[in-house]
N, C-alpha and C positions, 0 to 999 in steps of 0.2 A: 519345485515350485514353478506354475505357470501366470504370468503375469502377461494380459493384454492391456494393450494403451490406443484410446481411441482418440484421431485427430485427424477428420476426414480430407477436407476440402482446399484452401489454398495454399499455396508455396511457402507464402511466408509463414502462415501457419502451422501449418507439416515443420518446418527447418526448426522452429521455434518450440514445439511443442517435441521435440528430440530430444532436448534434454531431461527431460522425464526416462527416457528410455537410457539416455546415458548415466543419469545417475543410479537409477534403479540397478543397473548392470555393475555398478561400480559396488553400491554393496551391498548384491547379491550375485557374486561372479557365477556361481551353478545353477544358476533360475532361467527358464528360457523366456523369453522377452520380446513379447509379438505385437506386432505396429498396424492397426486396419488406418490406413488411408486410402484417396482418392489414388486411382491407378496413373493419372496424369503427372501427380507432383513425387512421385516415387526415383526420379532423377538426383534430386537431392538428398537421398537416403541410401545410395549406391556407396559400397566398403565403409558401412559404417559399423563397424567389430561390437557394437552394442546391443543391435538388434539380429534378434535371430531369426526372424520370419515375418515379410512383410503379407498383411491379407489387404487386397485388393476391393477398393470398393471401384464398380467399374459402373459405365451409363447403362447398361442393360438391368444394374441393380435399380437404377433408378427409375426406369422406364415400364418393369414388370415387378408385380406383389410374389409373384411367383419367387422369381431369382434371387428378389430380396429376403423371403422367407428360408430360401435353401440357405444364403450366405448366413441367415441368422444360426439356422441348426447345425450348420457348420462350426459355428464361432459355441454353441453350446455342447457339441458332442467332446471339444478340448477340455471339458473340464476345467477352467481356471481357475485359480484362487485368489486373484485379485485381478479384478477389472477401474482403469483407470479414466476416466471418461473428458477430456481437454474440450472435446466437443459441444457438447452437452443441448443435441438440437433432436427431432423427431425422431432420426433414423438412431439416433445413437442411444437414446433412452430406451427403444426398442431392443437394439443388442444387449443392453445390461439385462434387460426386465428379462429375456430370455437366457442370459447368459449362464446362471444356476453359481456363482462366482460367491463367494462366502463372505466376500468386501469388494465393495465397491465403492468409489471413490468422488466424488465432483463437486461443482459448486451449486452453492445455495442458493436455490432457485423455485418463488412459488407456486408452489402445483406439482413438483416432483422429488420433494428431498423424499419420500416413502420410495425411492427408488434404489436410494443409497443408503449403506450404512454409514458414511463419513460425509458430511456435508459442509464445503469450508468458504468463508465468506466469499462472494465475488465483488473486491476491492475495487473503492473505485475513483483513490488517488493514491498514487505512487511513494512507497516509503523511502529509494532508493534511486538513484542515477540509471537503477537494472532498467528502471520503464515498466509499467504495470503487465506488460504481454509478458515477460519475464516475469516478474514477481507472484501473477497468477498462476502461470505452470507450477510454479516451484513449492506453492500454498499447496500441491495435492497431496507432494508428496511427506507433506507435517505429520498428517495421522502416524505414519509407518515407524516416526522418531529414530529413522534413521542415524547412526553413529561416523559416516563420512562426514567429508569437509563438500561439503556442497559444490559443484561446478555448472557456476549460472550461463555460460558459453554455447551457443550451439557452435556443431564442429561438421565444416566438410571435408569429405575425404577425395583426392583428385592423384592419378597413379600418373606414374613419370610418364609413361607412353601421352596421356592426354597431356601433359604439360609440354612435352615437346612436339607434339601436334599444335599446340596454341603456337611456341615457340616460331614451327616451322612457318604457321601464319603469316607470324608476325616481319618475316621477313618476306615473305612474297610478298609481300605488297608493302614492301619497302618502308617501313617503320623505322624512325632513326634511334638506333641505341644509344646514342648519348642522350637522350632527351628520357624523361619521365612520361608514364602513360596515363591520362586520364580518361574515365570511362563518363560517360553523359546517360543517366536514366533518362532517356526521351519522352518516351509515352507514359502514361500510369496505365493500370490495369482498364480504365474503364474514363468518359472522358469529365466526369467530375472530379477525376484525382488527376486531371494533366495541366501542368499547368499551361498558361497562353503559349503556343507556337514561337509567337514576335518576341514575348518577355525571354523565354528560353533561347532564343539566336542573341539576345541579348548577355544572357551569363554565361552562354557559351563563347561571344566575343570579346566576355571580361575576363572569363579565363584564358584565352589565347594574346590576347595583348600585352598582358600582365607577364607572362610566364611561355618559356620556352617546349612546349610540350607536344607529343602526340595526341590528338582526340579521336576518341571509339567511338562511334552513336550507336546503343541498344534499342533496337526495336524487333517484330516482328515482319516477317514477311509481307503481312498481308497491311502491316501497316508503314508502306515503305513511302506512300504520297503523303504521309503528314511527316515523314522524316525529311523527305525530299522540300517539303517546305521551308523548313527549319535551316537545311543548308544554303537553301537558297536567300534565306532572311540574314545569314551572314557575310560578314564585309571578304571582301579576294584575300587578305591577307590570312585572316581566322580558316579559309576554304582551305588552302594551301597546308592547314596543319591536320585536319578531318581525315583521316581515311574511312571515307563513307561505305564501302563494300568488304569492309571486313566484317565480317560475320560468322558466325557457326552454326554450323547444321542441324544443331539440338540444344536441348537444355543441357547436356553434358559437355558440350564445347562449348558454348559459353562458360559455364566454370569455370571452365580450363583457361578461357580469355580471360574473364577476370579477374585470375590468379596471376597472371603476368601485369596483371595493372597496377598501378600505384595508389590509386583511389579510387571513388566513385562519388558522382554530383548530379542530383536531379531528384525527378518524384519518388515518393514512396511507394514501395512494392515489395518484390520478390526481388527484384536486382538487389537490388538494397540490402534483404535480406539475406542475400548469397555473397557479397561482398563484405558486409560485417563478418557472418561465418568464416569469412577468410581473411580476418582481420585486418581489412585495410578500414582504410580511413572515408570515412562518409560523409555527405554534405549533403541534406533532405530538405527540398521543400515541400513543406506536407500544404496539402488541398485545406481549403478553410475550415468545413463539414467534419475532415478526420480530428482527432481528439487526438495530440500530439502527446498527451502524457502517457499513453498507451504502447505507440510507436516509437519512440522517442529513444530508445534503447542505449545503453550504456554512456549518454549524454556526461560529454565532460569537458567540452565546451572548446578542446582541443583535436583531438584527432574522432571524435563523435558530433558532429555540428549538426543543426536544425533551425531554422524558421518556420514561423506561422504568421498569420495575419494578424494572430489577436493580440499578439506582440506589439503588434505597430500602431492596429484599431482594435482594440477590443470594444469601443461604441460600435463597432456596425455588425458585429458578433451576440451583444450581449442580449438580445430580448429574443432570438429564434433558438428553437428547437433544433434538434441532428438533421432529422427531418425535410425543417423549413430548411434549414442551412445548405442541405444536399441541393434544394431545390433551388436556389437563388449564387451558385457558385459560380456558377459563367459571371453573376453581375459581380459578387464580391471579385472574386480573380484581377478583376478591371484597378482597382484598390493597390493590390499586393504586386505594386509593380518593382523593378529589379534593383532602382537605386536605396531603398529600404535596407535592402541587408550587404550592399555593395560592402562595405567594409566590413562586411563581417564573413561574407564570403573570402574578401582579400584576406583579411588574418588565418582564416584555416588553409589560404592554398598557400601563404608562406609559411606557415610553420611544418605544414606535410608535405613540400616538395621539396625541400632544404634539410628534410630529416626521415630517418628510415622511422620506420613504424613498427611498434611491437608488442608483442603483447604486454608484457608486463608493466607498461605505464598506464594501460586501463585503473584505474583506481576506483573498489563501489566505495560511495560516499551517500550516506545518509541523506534525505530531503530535508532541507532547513525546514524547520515548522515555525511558523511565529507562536511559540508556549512556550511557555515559565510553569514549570513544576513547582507550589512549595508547600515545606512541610514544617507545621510546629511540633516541636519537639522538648521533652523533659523527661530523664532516664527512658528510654527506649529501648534500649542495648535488645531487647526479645522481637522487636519486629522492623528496626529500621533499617537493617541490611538487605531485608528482601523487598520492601517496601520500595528501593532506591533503585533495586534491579528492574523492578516491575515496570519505573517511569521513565525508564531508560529513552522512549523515545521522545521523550520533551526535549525541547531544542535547549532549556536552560533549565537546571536543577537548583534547589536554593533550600538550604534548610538553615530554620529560625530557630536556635536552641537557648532553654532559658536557664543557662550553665550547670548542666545533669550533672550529676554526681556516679553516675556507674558510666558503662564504658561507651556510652553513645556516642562524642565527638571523636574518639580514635576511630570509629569503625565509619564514619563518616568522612572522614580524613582519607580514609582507605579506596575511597571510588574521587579521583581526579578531574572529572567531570561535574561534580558537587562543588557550591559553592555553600561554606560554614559559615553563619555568624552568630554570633549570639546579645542577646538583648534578655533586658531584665523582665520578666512574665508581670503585668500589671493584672489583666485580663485576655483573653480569648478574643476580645473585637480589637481592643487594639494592637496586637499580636499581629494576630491575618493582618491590618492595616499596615503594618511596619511590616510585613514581607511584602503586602502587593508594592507597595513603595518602591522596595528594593529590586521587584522584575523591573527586565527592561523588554519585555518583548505584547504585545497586543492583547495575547490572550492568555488567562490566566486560570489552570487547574490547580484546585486548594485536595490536597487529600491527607488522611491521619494516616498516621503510623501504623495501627492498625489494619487498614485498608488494605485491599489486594483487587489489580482488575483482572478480568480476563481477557483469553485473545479479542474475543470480541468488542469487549470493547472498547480496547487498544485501537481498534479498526475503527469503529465509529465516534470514536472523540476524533481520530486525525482526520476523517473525511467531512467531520461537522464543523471543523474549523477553515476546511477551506472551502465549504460553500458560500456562495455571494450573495446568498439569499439568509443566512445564518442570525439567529434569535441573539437577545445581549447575554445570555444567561439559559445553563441548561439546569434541570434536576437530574439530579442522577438516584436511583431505589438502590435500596441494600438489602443484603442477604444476610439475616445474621447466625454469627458461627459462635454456638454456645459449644467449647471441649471439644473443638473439632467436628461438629453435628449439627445441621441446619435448625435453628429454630423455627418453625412454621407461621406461629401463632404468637399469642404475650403481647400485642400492640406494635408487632414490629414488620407484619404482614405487608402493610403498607408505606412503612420508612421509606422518605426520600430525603434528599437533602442537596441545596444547591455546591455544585463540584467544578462548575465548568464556566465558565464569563470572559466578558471583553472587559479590560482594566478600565478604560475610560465610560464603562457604562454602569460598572457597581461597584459599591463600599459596604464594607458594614457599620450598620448604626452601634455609639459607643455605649450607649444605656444600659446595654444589656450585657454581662462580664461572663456568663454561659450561655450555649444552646442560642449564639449569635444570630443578628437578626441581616440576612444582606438585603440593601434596597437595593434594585436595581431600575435602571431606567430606558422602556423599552421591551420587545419579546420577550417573553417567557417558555422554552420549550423541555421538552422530555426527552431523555435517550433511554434506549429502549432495554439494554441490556446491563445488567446490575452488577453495581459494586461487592464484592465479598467486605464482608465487616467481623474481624476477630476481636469484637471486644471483649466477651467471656473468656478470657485463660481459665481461670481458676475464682474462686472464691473470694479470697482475701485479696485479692488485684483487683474485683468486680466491685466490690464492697467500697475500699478505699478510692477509687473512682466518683462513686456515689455518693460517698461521703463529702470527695471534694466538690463534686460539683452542689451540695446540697449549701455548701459554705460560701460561695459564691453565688448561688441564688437570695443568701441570707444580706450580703452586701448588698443586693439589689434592690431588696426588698425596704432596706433600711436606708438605703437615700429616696425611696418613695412616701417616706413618713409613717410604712403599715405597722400597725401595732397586735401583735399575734394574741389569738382567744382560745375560745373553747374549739370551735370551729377549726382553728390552725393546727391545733395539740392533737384533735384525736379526730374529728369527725371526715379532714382533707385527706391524712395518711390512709384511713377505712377506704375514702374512697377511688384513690389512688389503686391502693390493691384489687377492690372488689373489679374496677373497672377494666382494668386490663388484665384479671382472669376468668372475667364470666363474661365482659361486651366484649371486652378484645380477643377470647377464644382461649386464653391461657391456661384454662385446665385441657384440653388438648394437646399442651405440652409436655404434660406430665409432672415430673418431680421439676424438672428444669425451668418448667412454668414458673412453678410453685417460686422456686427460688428467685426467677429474674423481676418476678411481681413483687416480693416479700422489698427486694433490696430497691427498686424506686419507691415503692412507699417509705423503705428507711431513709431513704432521701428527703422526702419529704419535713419525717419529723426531724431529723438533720437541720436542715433551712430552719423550721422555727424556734426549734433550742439556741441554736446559734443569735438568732433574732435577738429573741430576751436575753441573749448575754449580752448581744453590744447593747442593747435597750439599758440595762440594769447598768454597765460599764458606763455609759452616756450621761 
């Protein structure tokens, strides 16, 4: 088996986007496993036992159609059988489409899923502490259902000859070993990710005052007069602890330095990302423009630390664009001055330099979502266990049972994370009502037992809730599954039903004891991808459904004073049927039509039988 993985351009990138190749490798130990990157950031991809052959993407690919086209028939003559695409920009859509690769892999993007045969969301808030740059890689590799324990880590590899090269460094130029090393990301890549020079002599004078340590400064060569600023905007005492000309010759001795470091504190980049790879302990100030949920990697608030701006101001953030933002960052930077996160910088440099660092206290944890799952509930035992799995990611689970008799509360009992109650079933509005009560959290997903989401949209309920711009109330459409078999047609074509809301912005009104009516107050929106709905099992499940809810339409009807006729008896059920299998398309269903039509008109004359008996009772 040949598998290429495409992850062209920056460091941090490339480093990040290796775990694709490391898990791949993992399980498929006899598959060869080839990496096209950019030929510059191939440093960080040196002894790493996962990939077996790096292809070069180099500037003359860039610069002639020619070279690029060779590299393309190049990457086509391998034959692969799966192309994995992390990229997913001009050059790399071009490699797939020529690739001749029987799967291919990337994210869903318009104007090019015909490129791929797997096409998987590109998320775009973070389910996990991993940071969406993680979490997105790791989304490629879903299709393949792979059967490993997932390894969300990127991993560098650095040979004892370079470590005692860094070592040897470290003592020429007289670094004190009793002391801890801390490394200083100086520059960002580029000068909207750097932060102010003056604020930076700043956290580097709060690190040195505070704390007995050596300090490293990361830069380039060529950018040696804005570090030279930096040292010079520090007080004699903080100068004294700098060794300003330690440096390494390449991107491979620096690894190798900051493998001898104890941490690293500064902008985000590639340092950064080469220091986490090496599991030290990090402290990022991300630019206002970048999108820290992205970067923000393995955040756990202890040996992974971050600030932003929008933390402190999110008013001087919240009405610009990336964009705008890029473009106005010299002025916001002015804002995000040092005393903001002074304490918060202190707590991470005491707890990481008074303790060694390791891996195994990384811990992923879940993103609190402000949601309340709930579900009402009466004999279920056939769909509430998967039902429970499905909304695994709500921050709070609650189901309202209205004391089943088969084996629903045991099996509910069974998931730890569920909170049981139960209450006596009046009706259906005041039901839902006595569970929204019972959330405690903002937003509130209502779904039946029945029901099933998919990945999708799993992914667009969590990203709808944390938009700031977000409607009071969503609809959600359903799919319905008559026997395990889409129904197409019967009136169900266009089923939706409100699933999604902020608690303090809808109720349902109590009037109604079926087929509830929720006001809400405020937006109204659509989510795009649809609920599965198993209400068909079988027959006599379907039926008796019908029947119920046909007897609670009849209560309804009968606190409205209606007195049922000719019209109710026979001419409403006629038209009940005729309607949703000739307007509504139902005979296109077939026999299944036949059926789910036949059984809401028996609902119907249901409701008015029932009627004249409490009428007559009355």
């Amino acid at each position: 088996m040949k598998i290429l993985v495409i992850q062209q351009k920056m460091i941090g990138d490339v480093l990040v986007s290796s775990i694709i190749c490391n898990n791949l490798k993992k399980a498929y130990p006899n598959a060869r496993i080839d990496y096209l990157v950019y030929e510059s950031t191939t440093p960080v991809l040196e002894g790493n036992p996962n990939i077996d052959n790096l292809i070069l993407f180099k500037k003359i690919h860039r610069k002639s159609n020619i070279a690029f086209m060779k590299l393309a028939w190049q990457i086509r003559q391998e034959h692969y059988d799966l192309v994995i695409d992390a990229y997913s920009k001009l050059e790399s859509w071009i490699f797939v489409l020529l690739s001749g690769a029987k799967r291919r892999i990337s994210y869903k993007k318009p104007g090019r899923s015909f490129l791929y045969t797997d096409n998987l969301p590109f998320t775009s808030f973070p389910k996990t502490n991993l940071g969406l740059a993680i979490e997105r890689r790791l989304s490629l590799l879903k299709p393949l259902h792979l059967t490993i324990e997932i390894d969300p880590y990127p991993k560098l590899y650095v040979t004892e000859a370079e470590n005692q090269q860094a070592l040897a460094l470290f003592r020429e130029h007289g670094l004190q070993e009793n002391r801890k090393t801390v490394m200083i990301s100086l520059i960002g890549s580029e000068p909207s990710k750097t932060y102010p020079l003056d604020y930076m002599a700043q956290v580097v004078n709060q690190i040195a005052e505070n704390h007995n340590v050596n300090i490293l400064f990361n830069y380039f060569p060529k950018q040696i007069d804005l570090a030279k600023k930096v040292y010079a905007l520090c007080s004699k005492p903080t100068q004294e602890k700098i060794y300003f000309d330690l440096l390494g010759d390449d991107l491979r001795s620096f690894i190798a330095i900051m493998n001898q470091c104890d941490m690293i504190v500064g902008n985000d980049g590639g340092a950064i990302n080469i220091a986490k790879s090496l599991q030290k302990p990090a402290f990022i100030i991300f630019s206002p423009w970048i999108e820290k949920k992205v970067w923000a990697t393995f955040e756990d608030g202890i040996h992974q630390t971050s600030v932003h701006l929008k933390e402190f101001h999110p008013e001087l953030l919240a009405a610009y664009t990336e964009k705008e933002l890029k473009e106005k960052t010299p002025e916001l930077y002015q804002y995000f001055i040092p005393e903001l996160f002074r304490d918060v910088l202190n707590e991470f440099l005491d707890t990481n330099l008074t303790a060694s660092y390791i891996e195994s206290t990384l811990n992923i944890v879940q993103v609190r979502l402000p949601l309340s799952a709930l579900i009402i509930t009466y004999n279920e035992e056939k769909h509430i266990k998967e039902v429970l799995q499905d909304i695994d990611f709500a921050e709070e689970i609650i189901v309202i049972d209205s004391f089943s008799k088969d084996n629903t509360v045991a099996l509910v009992n069974d998931f730890e994370k569920v909170k049981l109650i139960q209450n006596k079933f009046v009706d259906y509005s005041s039901q839902r009502n006595f569970a929204i009560e019972c959330a405690k959290n903002p937003w509130i997903l209502f779904i039946d037992a029945d029901e099933r989401f998919t990945e999708e949209l799993k992914e667009e309920v969590i990203e709808t809730i944390q938009k700031p711009d977000a409607s009071s109330a969503y609809l959600f459409y359903r799919t319905f599954i008559f026997e395990d078999k889409k129904l197409n047609f019967s009136g169900w074509q266009t089923d939706k039903i409100f699933r999604l809301f902020q608690k303090d912005k809808a109720k349902y009104v109590t009037e109604r004891l079926v087929h509830e009516k929720l006001t809400v107050d405020g937006k109204i929106g659509k989510l795009k991808h649809k609920l599965i709905h198993f209400s068909y099992t079988d027959y006599e499940t379907y039926k008796s459904k019908m029947v119920s809810y046909g007897k609670l339409k009849a209560k309804e009807e009968f606190a409205k004073g209606i007195r049922p006729n000719f019209y109710h008896f026979y001419l409403h059920p006629a038209y009940k049927f005729l309607y949703q299998f000739i307007v509504r398309l139902g005979f296109l269903d077939g026999k299944k039509g036949v059926i789910v039509c036949y059984l809401n008109a028996l609902s119907v004359v249901v409701r008015y039988e029932e009627l004249k008996k409490m009428r007559s009772n009355k």
